[in-house]
N, C-alpha and C positions, 0 to 999 in steps of 0.2 A: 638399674634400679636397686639389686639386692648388694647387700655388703655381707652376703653369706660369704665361707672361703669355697662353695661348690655353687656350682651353677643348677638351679630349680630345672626339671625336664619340663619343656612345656608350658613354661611359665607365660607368656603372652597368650598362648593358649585358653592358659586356667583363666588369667583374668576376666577375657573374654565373656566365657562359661557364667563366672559367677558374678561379673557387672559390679566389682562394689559401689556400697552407699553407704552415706554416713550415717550412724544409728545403730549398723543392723550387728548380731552377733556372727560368729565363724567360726567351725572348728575346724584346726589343719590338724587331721587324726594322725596324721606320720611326721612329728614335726623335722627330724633331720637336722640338720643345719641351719633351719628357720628361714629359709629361702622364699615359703609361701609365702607365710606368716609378715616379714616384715615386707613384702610386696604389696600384701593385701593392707595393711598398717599405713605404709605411703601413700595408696591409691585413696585414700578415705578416711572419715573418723570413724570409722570402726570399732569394734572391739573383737579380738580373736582368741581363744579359748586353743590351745595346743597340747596333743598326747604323746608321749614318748617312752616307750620302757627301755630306754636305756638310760643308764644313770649322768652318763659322762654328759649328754647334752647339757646339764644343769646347768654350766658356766655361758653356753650363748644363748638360752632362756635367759638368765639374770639379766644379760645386759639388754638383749629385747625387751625387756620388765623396766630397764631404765631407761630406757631411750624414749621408749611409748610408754609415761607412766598411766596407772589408771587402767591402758586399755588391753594389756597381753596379760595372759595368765598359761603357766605350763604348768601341767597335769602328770604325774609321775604312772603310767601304769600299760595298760594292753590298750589299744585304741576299739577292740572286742568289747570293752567293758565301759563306754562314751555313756551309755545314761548314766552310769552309776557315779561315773569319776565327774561331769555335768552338775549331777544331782547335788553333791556334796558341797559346790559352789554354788548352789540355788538356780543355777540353769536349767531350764527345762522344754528349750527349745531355741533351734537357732536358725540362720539363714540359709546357711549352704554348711557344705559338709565336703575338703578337701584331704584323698586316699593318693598317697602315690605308695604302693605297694614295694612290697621287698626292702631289701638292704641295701643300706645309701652309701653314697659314695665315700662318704666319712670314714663310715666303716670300715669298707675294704681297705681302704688307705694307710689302717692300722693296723700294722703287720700282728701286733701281740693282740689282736681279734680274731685272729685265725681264720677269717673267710674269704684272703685268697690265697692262690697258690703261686702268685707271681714273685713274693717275698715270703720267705718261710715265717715261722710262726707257729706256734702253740696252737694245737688243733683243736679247739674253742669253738667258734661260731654262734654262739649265745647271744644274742640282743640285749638281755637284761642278764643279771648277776648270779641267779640261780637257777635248777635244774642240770640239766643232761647236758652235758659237752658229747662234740661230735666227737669226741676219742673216745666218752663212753660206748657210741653207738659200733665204731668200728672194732673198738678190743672188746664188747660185750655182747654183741649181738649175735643169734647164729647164721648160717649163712643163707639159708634161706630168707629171715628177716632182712637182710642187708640187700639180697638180689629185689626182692621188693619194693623196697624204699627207693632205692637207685631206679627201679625202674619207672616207679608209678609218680615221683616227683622228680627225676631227670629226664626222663623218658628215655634211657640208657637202654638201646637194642644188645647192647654184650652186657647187662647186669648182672646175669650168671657168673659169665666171668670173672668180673672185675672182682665182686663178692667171694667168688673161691679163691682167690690170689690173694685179699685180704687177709681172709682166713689162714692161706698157708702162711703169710710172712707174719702174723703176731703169734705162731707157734716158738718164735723164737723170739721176736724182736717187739715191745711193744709200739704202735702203732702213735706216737703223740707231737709230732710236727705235722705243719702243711706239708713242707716239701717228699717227704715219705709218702705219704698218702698221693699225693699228686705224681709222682715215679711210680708207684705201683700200679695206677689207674696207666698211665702213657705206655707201661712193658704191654696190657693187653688191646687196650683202645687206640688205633691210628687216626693219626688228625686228619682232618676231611679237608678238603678242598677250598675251604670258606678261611681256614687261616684259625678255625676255634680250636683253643686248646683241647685236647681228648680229654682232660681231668676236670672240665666246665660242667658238664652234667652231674656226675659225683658230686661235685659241690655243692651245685644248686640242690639236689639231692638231702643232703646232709642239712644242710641251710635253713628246707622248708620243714624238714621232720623234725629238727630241735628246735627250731622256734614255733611248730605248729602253724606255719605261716597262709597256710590255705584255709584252716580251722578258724581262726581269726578274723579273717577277709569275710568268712561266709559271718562270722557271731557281726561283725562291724556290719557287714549290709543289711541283716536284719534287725538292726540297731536305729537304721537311717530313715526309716519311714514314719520311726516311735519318737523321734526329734525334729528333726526337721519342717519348720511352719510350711503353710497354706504358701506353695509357687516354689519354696525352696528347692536348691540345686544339689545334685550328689553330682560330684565330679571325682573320679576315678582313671588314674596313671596305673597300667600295669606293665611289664616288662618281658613275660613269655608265657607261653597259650596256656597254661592251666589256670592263671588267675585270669586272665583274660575271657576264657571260657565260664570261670563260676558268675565272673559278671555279667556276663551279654547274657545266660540262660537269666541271671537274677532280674537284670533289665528289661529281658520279655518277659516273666512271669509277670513282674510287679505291675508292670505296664497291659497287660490283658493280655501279650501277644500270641501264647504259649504256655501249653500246661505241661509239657514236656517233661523227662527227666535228663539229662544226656547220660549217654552209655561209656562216656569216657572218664568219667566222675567215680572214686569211691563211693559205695552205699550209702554210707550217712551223709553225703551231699545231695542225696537223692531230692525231687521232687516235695516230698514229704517234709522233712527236713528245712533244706535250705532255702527255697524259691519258693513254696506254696504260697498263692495269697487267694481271698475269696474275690477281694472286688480290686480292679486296677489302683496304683496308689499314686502312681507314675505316670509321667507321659514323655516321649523320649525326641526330642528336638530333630535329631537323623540316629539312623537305625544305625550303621556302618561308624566305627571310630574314625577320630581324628586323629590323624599321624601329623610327627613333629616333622619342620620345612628340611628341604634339603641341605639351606643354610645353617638350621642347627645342629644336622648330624654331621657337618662339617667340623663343628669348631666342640659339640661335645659327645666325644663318642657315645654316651650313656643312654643316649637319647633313640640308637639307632634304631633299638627293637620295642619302644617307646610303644603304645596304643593311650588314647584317649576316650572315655566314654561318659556323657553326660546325660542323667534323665533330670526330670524336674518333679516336683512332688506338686500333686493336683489341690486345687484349692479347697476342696471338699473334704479331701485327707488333713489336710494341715489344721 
């Protein structure tokens, strides 16, 4: 169905989830490669409203803009900031609400984005055009900052280390490709038995704390209760337990299930923060995510650590 040049994770899935119909509006808050987007555009007369902060998608936005005239519109900004970026196009509520979390496959793809280490690359990692490069964080930070970070967004059991080795080799050498960072991280991390690279968490690491990408996810879901009409769908792709986790806690809160905070969460994800609500907003079709078929993790490996989770917004709320 999609003429994106990557394959949507989950994409039968989503449709599923969200049932289009003709009429109704859509945002796909991560647009990507537009894989949702013009899935959801075929299945229906739709209209779908798309967020992106990165600049370079502009060129497969336009042509989605031509192809579907009238009804695509992309939004240049954080997908964190949907009412505001909404608002400004006199949107002020929609049907469903597509999240596939993280860095797309586009990205990696392109070595001079620096977010992987499989082709070297400028140690960048930036989704949009300004702020902090991951080479600020590694030549800037001190080493305690860096064991941190690596550890509470890679979940990296040797972060000590990896962080003091950093620290020794930019005493001489500044730190500003993938592949350096990624040999520095493999001298003290051995790869495990699963076949993952030892410099994967580092990364991810880096990835989540210069794009703020868990800050984000929590600003987008408490975003999604304040838009979304009477029955609307939140459907949410995430890719490894820490987003995973801000949503299933966010999906019981919202939902009544749980007042909880989880203790694996930084502070200001706490209870208070993130997931508080007074009255349920949500109602959640199954508790437990939807994982992608065997068949798909066949043909696209992106899919493997794939989770799916959907609530639906109560007609009372809406």
């Amino acid at each position: 169905m999609t003429k994106s040049p990557h394959i949507p994770v989950m994409l039968e899935e989503v449709l599923q989830a969200v049932e289009p119909s003709d009429g109704q509006i859509y945002l796909d808050a991560t647009f990507g490669a537009g894989g949702y987007s013009r899935a959801l555009l075929e299945s229906s007369q739709c209209k779908v409203y798309a967020i992106d902060r990165d600049p370079s998608v502009a060129e497969t936005a336009a042509k989605l803009a031509e192809a579907f005239p009238g009804r695509f519109c992309w939004l240049l900004g954080n997908f964190g900031d949907m009412i505001e970026l909404l608002a400004e196009k006199g949107v002020h509520s929609v049907d469903a609400i597509i999240m596939d979390i993280g860095v797309s496959s586009m990205q990696i793809d392109q070595s001079e984005r620096g977010f992987s280490f499989r082709n070297d690359g400028p140690l960048d990692m930036r989704m949009s055009s300004d702020g902090i490069s991951a080479a600020d964080v590694v030549n800037k930070f001190d080493e305690e900052e860096l064991a941190n970070i690596i550890y509470t967004y890679g979940e990296e059991r040797k972060s000590r280390w990896v962080a003091r080795a950093i620290v020794e080799y930019r005493k001489t050498t500044p730190i500003t490709r993938t592949s350096q960072l990624a040999e520095i991280v493999r001298k003290v991390v051995r790869g495990g038995k699963d076949g993952v690279d030892p410099a994967t968490r580092t990364f991810q690491a880096l990835r989540i704390h210069v794009n703020d990408e868990l800050g984000e996810l929590t600003k987008a879901l408490n975003s999604a209760d304040k838009i979304l009409a009477g029955e609307g769908k939140l459907v949410v792709v995430t890719f490894h337990s820490l987003e995973d986790r801000i949503v299933k806690q966010f999906f019981q809160s919202r939902s009544g299930e749980t007042r909880g905070g989880s203790r694996h969460l930084p502070q200001n994800w706490s209870n208070n923060n993130a997931v508080a609500a007074d009255l349920p907003t949500f109602f959640l079709p199954r508790r437990k995510p939807i994982l992608p078929s065997p068949a798909e993790t066949r043909i696209n490996s992106r899919s493997r650590s794939a989770k799916m989770r959907v609530a639906v917004m109560s007609s009372q709320a809406g």
